[in-house]
C-alpha positions in Angstrom: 120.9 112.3 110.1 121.1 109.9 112.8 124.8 108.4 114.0 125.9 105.2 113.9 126.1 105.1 117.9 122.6 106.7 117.9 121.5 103.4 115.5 123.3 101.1 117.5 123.3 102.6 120.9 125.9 104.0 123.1 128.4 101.2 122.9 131.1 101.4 120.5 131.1 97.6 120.2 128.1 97.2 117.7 129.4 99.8 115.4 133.4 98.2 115.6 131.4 95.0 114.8 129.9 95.8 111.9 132.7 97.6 111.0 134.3 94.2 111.2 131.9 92.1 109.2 132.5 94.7 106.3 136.2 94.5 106.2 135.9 90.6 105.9 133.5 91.2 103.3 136.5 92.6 101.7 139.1 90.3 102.5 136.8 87.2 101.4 137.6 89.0 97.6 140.8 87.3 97.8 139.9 84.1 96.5 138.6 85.5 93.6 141.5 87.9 92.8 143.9 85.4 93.5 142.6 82.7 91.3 142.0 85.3 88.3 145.5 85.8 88.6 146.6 81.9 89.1 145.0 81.3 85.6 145.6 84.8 83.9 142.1 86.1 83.6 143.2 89.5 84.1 139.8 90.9 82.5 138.2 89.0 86.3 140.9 90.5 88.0 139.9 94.0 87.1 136.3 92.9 87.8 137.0 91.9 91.4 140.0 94.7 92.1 137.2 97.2 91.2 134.8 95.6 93.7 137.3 95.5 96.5 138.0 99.1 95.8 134.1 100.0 96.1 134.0 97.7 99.1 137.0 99.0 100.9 135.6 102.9 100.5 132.0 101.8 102.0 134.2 100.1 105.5 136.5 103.4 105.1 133.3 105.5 105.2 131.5 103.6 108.6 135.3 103.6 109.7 135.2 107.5 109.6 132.0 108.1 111.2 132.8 106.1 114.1 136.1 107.5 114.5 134.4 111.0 114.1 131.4 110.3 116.6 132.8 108.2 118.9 131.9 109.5 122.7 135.1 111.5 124.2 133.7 109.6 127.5 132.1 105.8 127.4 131.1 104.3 130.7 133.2 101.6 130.3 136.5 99.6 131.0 137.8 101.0 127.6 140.3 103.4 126.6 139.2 105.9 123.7 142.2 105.5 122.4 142.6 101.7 122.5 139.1 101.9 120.6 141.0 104.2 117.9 143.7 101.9 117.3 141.5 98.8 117.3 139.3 100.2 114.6 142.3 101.4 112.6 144.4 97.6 112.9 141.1 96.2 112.0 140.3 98.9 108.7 144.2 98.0 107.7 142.8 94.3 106.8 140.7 95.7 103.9 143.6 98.4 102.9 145.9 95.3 102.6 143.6 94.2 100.5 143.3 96.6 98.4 147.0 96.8 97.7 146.5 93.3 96.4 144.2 93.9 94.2 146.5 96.6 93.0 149.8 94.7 92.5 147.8 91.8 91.0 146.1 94.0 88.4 149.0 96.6 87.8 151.1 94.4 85.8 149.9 90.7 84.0 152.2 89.1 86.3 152.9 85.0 85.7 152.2 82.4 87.8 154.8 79.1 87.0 153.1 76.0 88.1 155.1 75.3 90.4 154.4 78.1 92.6 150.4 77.7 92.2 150.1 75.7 95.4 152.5 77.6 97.6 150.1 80.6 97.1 147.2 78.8 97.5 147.9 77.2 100.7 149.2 80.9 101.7 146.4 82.2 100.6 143.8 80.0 102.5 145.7 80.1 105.8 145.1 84.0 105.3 141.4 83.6 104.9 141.6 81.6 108.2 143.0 83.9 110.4 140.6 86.7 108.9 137.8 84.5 109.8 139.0 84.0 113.5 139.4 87.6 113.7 135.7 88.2 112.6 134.3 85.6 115.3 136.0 87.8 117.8 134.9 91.0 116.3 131.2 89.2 116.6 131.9 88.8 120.0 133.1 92.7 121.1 129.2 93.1 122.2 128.9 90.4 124.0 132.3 91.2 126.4 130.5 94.8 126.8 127.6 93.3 128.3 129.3 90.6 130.3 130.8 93.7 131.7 134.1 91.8 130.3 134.1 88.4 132.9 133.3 85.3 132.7 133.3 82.8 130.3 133.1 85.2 127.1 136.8 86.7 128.0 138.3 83.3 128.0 136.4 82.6 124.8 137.9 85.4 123.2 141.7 85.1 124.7 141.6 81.5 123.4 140.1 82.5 119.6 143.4 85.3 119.9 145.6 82.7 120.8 144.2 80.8 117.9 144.8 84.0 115.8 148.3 84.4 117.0 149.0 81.1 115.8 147.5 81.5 112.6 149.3 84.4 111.4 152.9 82.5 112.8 151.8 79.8 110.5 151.0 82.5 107.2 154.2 83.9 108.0 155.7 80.4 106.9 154.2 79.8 104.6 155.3 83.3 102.9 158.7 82.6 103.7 158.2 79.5 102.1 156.7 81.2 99.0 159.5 83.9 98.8 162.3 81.1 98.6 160.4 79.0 95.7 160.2 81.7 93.5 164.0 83.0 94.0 164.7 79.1 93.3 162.5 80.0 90.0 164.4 83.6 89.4 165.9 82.4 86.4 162.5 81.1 84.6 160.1 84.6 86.7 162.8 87.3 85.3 163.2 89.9 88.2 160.2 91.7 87.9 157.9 89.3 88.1 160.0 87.5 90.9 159.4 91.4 92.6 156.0 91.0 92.0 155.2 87.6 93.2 157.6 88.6 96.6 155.1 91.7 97.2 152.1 90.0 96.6 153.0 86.9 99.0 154.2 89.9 101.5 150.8 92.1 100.9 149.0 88.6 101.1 150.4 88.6 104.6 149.4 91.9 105.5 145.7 90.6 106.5 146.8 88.5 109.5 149.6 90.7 110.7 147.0 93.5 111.0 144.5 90.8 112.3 146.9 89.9 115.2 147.5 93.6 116.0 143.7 94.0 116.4 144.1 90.6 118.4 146.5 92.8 120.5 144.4 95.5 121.1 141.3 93.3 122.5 143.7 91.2 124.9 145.2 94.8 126.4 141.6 95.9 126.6 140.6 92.7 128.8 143.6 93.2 130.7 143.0 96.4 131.7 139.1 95.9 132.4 
């Protein structure tokens, strides 16, 4: 059977690439999971939380054979290791989202009203900052043959600046999520206020292991 880097070449880029587009395959389930639970349609919810979990094996499978056939030496300006940890921020998206799907289905979990829009605007600021990490997962091949310069690192250190900004802003909005529903404690009953808090936190998971993998592509450019 032929490897992944045989398929796509000696650069790990291709591979991490598609590796990325699989994991926002994932995380673009959240809609879905999140408005099955907004309207109580927990029979959807199991539908989707099962997809994810079928989804979220396939990205842990390609994440596995790259991790297990990636080169011990690449002619390039790349650490193995800042490879690893790359891959592995950038697997954590869809394992975040999994969780998700778990807390959402795990328990039939109320919504009020008046939280509906706090966890939608969450939830779409999320989906943003996935979708700028996936541009700049496009672009890992295209730094690896601009030998990282010119105009494609700048393009990149601008979309994770973009990023950076992006999960700042989810993390306000979860914050902002968290004190609405203790001002609703009373109404929620403390284990749905528990759940709610976890799955506004888990929710938030996506960009803070999006900026990580942000992280690891700006150290990368700085060393090459």
């Amino acid at each position: 059977m032929r490897t992944i880097f045989e398929l796509f070449g000696k650069s790990p880029f291709e591979p991490l690439a598609k590796h990325g587009q699989m994991v926002d395959d994932v995380v673009q389930e959240i809609t879905p999971l999140i408005e099955a639970l907004l309207v109580q349609d927990w029979s959807e919810a199991k539908e989707v939380a099962d997809r994810i979990s079928r989804m979220e094996h396939r990205a842990d499978e390609l994440k596995a054979e790259i991790r297990d056939h990636l080169p011990r030496s690449i002619f390039l300006p790349v650490d193995r290791g800042d490879l690893l940890r790359l891959l592995k921020a950038q697997d954590a998206m869809a394992d975040a989202v999994e969780d998700l799907a778990v807390l959402v289905t795990m328990r039939q979990t109320p919504v009020p009203d008046a939280l509906k829009p706090h966890v939608r605007a969450l939830m779409d600021q999320v989906l943003h900052a996935a979708k700028t990490w996936l541009t700049i997962s496009k672009l890992l091949p295209q730094l690896r043959e601009a030998a990282f310069t010119g105009p494609e690192v700048k393009k990149v250190l601008d979309l994770i600046d973009t990023l950076d900004e992006q999960e700042w802003r989810s993390d306000q909005l979860g914050t902002q999520l968290g004190r609405e529903s203790v001002h609703l404690e009373d109404e929620l009953g403390a284990t749905s206020l528990m759940f709610i808090m976890r799955i506004g936190q888990k929710l938030g998971d996506v960009p803070n292991h999006a900026e990580t993998a942000g992280d690891m592509v700006r150290l990368m450019l700085a060393k090459g």
